[in-house]
C-alpha positions in Angstrom: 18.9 -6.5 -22.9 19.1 -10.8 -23.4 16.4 -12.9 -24.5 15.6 -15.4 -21.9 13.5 -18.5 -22.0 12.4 -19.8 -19.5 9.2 -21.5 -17.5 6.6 -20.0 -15.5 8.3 -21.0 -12.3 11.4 -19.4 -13.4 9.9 -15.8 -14.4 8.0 -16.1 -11.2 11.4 -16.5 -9.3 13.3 -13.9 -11.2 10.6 -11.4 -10.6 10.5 -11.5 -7.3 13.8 -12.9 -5.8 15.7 -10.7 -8.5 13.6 -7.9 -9.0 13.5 -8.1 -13.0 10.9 -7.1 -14.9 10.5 -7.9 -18.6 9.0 -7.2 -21.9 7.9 -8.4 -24.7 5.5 -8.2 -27.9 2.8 -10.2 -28.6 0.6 -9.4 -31.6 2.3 -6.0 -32.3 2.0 -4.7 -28.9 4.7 -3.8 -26.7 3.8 -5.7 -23.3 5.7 -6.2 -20.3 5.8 -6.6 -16.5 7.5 -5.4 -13.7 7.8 -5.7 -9.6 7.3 -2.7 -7.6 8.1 -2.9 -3.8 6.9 0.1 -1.1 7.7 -0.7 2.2 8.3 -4.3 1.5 5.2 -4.9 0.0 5.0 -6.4 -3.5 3.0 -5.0 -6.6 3.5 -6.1 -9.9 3.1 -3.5 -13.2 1.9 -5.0 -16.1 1.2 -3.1 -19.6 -0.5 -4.1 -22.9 0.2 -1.6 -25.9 -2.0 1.3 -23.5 -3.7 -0.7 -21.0 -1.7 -0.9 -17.5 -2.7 -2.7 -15.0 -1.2 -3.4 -11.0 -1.7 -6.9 -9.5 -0.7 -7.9 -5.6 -0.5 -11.2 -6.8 2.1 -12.8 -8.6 -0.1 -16.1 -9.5 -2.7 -13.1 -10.7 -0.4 -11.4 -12.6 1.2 -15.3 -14.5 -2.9 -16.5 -15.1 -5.0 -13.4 -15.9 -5.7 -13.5 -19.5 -4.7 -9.5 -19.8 -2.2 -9.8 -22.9 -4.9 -9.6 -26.0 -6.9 -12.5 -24.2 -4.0 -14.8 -23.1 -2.4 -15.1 -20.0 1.6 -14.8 -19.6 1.1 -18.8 -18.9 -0.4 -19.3 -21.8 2.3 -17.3 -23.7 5.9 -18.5 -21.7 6.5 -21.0 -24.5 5.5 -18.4 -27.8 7.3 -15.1 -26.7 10.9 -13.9 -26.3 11.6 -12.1 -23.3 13.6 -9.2 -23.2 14.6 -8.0 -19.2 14.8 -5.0 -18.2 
């Protein structure tokens, strides 16, 4: 695993033009995301210590404030991203 930092623009590209997924903590909780293609059709995982949740939107997944109340724009520029 590497850390990466990067922009919102850039994990938005990785995810889906590279398939990578990555994780993270944020305030003690392991969190992550990943892409998930059936048939060609993009879903993106996305975990918070338990809570899981599946987006079909990638914009969804980058502004929903799921990670303790912050969204994974919000928290680019304060977390290290590990890929996996």
């Amino acid at each position: 695993m590497g850390v990466l930092s990067m922009n919102i623009e850039q994990l938005k590209f990785k995810i889906i033009n590279e398939g990578c997924g990555y994780t993270f903590t944020y305030k003690g909780e392991p969190c992550g995301m990943e892409p998930i293609v059936e048939n060609g059709v993009f879903t993106f995982g996305a975990w918070s210590g338990d809570k899981n949740k599946d987006y079909t939107d990638i914009d969804e997944l980058m502004t929903d404030k799921f990670y303790s109340g912050k969204s994974l724009m919000e928290l680019i520029d304060t977390v290290e991203l590990d890929f996996i």
